[in-house]
C-alpha positions as CSV (number, residue, x, y, z in Angstrom):
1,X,27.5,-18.7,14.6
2,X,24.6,-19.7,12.5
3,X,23.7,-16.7,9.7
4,X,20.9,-18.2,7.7
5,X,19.5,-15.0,7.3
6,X,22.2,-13.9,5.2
7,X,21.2,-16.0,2.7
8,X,17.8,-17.4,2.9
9,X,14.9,-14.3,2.2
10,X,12.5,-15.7,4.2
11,X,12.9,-17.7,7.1
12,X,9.5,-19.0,7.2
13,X,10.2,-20.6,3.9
14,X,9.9,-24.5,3.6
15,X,13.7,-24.7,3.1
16,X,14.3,-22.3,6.5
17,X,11.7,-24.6,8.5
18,X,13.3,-27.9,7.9
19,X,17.0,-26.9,8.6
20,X,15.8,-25.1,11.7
21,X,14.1,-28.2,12.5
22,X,16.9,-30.2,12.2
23,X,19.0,-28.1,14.2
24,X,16.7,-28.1,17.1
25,X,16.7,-32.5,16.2
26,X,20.5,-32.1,16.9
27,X,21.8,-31.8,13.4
28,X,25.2,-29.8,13.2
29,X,26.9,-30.9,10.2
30,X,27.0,-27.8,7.9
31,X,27.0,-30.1,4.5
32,X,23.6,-32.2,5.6
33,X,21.8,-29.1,6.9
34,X,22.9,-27.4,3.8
35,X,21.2,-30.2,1.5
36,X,17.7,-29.6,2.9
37,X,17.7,-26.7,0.6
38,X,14.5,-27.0,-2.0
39,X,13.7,-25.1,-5.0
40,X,15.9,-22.1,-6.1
41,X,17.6,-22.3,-3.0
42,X,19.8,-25.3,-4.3
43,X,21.7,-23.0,-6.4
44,X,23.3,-21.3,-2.6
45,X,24.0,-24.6,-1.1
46,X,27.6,-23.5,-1.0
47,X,27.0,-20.1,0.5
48,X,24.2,-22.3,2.5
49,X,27.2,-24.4,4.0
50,X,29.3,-21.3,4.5
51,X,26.6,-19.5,6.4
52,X,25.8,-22.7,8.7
53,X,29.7,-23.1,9.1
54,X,29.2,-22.4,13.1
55,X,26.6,-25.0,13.5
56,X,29.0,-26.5,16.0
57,X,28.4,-23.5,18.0
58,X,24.7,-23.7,18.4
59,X,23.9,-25.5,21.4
60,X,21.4,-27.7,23.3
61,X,19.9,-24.5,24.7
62,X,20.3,-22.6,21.8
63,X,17.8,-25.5,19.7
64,X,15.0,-24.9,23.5
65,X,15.0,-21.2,23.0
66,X,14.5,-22.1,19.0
67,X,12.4,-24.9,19.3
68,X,9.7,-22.6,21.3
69,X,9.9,-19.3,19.0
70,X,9.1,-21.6,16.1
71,X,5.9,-22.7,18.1
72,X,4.8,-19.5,19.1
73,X,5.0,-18.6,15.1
74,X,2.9,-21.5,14.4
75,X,0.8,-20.6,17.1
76,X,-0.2,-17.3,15.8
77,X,-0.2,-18.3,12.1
78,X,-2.6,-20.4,13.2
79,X,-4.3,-17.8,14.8
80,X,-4.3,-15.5,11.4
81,X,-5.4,-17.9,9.6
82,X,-8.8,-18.5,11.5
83,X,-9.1,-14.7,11.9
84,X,-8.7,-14.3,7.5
85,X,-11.3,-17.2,7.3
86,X,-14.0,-15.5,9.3
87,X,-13.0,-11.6,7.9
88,X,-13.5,-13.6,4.1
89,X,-16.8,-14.6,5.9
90,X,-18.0,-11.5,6.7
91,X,-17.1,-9.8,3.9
92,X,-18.6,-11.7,1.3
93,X,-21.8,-9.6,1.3
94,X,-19.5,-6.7,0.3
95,X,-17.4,-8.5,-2.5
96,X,-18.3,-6.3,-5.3
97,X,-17.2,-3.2,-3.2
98,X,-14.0,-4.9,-2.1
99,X,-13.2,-6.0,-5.8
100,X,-14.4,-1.7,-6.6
101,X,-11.2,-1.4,-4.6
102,X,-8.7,-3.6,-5.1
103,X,-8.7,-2.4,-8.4
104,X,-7.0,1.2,-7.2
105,X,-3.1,1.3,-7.7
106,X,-1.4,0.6,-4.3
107,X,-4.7,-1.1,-2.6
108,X,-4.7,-4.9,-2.5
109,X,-7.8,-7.0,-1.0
110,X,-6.6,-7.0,2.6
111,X,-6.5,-2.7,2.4
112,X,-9.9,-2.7,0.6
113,X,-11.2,-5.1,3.7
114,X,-10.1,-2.6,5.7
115,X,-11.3,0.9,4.5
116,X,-14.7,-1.0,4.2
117,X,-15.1,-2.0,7.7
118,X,-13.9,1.5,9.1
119,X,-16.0,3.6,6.5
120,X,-18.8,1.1,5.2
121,X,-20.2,1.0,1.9
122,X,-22.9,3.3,2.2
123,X,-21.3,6.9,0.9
124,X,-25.1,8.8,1.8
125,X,-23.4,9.5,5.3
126,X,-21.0,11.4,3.4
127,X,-22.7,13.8,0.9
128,X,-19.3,14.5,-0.8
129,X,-16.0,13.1,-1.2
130,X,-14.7,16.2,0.4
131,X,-16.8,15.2,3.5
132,X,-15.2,11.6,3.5
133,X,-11.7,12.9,3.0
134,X,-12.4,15.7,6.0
135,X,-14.1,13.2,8.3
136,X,-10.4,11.0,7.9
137,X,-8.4,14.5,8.6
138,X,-7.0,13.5,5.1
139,X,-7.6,17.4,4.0
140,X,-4.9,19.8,3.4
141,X,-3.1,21.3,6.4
142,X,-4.0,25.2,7.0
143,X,-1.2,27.0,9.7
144,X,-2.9,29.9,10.2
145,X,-6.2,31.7,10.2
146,X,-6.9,34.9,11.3
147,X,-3.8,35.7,13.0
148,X,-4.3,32.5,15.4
149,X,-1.8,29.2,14.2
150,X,-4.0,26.5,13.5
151,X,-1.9,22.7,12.7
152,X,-2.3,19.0,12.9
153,X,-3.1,18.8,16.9
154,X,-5.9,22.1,16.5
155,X,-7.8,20.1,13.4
156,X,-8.0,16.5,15.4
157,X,-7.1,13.3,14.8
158,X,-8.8,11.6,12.6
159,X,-9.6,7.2,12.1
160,X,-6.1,5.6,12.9
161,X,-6.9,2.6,11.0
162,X,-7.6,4.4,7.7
163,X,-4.9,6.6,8.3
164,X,-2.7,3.2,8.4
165,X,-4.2,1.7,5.5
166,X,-3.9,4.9,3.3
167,X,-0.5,5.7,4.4
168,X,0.7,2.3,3.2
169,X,-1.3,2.2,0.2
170,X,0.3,6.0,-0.5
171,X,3.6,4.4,-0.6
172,X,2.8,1.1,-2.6
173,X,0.9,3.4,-5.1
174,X,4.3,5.3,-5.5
175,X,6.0,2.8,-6.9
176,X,3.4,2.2,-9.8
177,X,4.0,3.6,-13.2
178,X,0.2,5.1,-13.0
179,X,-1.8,7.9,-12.0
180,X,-1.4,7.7,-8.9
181,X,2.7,7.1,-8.5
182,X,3.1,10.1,-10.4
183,X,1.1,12.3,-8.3
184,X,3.2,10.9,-5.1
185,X,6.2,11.9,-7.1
186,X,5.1,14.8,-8.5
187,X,4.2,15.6,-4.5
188,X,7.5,14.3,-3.1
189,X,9.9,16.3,-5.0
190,X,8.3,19.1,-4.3
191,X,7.2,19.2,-1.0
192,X,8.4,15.9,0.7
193,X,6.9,12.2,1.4
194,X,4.9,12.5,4.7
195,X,3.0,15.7,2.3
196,X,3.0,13.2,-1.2
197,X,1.4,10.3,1.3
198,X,-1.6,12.6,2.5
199,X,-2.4,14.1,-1.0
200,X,-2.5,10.7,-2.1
201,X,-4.6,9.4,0.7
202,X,-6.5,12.2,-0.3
203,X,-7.1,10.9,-3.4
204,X,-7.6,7.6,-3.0
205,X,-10.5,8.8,-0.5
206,X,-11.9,10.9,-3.1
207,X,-11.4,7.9,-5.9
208,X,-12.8,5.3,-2.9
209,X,-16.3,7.7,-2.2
210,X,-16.8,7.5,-6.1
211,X,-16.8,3.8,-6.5
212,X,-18.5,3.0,-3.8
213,X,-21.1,6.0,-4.4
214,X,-22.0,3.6,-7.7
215,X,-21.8,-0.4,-7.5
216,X,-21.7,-0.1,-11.3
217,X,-18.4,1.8,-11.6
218,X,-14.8,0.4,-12.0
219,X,-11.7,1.8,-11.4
220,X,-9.6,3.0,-14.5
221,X,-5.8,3.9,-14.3
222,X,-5.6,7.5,-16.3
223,X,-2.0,6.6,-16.9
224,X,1.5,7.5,-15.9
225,X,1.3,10.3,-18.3
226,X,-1.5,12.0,-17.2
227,X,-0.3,15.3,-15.2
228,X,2.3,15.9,-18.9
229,X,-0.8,15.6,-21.0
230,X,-3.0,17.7,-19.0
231,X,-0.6,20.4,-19.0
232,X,0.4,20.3,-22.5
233,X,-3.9,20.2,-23.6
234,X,-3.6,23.3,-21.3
235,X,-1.0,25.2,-22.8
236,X,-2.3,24.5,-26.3
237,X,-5.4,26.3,-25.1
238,X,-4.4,29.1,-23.4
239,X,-2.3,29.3,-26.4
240,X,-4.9,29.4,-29.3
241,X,-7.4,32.0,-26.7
242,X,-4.1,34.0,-26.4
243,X,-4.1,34.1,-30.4
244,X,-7.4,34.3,-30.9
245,X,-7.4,37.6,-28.7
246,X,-4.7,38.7,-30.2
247,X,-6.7,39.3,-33.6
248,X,-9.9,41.0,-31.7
249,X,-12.0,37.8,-31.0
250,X,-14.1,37.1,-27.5
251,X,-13.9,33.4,-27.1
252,X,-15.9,30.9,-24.7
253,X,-15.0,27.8,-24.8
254,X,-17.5,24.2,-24.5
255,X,-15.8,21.0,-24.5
256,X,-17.5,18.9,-27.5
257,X,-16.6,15.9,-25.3
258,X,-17.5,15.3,-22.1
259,X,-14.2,13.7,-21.3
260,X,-12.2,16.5,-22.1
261,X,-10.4,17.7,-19.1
């Protein structure tokens, strides 16, 4: 039996593609298929021999069945690749929104593509960011009200395809030592994954309705440390009002900076 995929990572590679080739050609000498290997892959042409050890086995219909999945693959890549050419066509009117997004931790060009064409660039048909993030049903769940339960199926479904782009993007962000990953993981030990990956489509809506609300406006990361910070300014406030009451004083407090959370 054949196990390429034990060692080779991707078995569209250039490497993959030519042994697989040759097998369908007829090839079943472990050692020669083994030495098609290119690149980094030359350092596993012993483990490459050991997993094409049952070569031998892989028969005449075996290399038919083969021979026409690797054609349907070329078939669609072809097909991909015509469909990427005219999206990059279409979207070039919208570049500077696309690059807006790509800059947000967890959504790459293709994601940013995407939220464009299902929400546009024009944020006037959504007065707020609240509006945005309620027209996606990316709001916060309420169970009851009034006595009567109220759940995902009584508040709708909302745009699948954003859904799908946020719910990825919600898991690549995640990983990231940013902002955003450490609001996912602040999320998901508390309450979960499926609940961190719809606060942080949340937010990424929220972040999204901003940029595109001004052309001008980038993107900037707020860091990994961002939540610790906030609450430590916090404390240090309450902390000083809590003294400052302490000795008779009514304070009210303006930020000299803007910034200042």
């Amino acid at each position: 039996m054949v196990k390429l995929s034990v060692v080779v990572s991707d078995l569209h590679g250039v490497s993959s593609r030519q042994i697989m080739d040759a097998l369908i050609d007829g090839c079943r000498d472990p050692k020669a298929l083994a030495q098609l290997a290119h690149g980094t892959l030359r350092r596993k042409i012993s483990a490459l021999e050991e997993a094409l050890d049952g070569a031998d086995t892989f028969t005449d219909h075996h290399a038919f069945v083969l021979a026409m999945m690797l054609d349907n693959i070329d078939r669609l890549s072809t097909q991909i690749d015509k469909l990427t050419t005219q999206i990059e066509e279409l979207i070039n009117p919208y570049e500077r929104q696309v690059v807006q997004l790509d800059g947000i931790a967890g959504i790459g060009r293709t994601a940013a593509q995407d939220l464009i064409a299902e929400i546009g660039v024009d944020m006037s048909v959504f007065p707020t960011a609240a509006h945005l993030v309620s027209w996606a049903k990316f709001c916060p769940q309420v169970k009851a009200s009034a006595g009567k339960r109220i759940g995902r199926n009584a508040r709708g479904k909302g745009n699948r395809y954003v859904a799908g782009v946020l719910g990825e993007a919600s898991i690549s962000a995640g990983r990231t030592r940013t902002r955003l990953g450490a609001r996912y993981r602040r999320v998901a030990k508390r309450r979960g994954k499926a609940k961190a990956q719809v606060a942080l489509g949340n937010t990424i809506l929220t972040i999204t309705h901003a940029l595109l609300s001004d052309p001008t406006a980038d993107y900037r990361d707020l860091g990994v440390d961002y939540y610790e910070t906030r609450m430590h300014h916090r404390r240090q406030v309450t902390s000083h009002l809590r003294s400052l009451q302490r000795l008779g004083y009514k304070v009210s407090l303006e930020p000299v900076d803007a910034q200042t959370p």
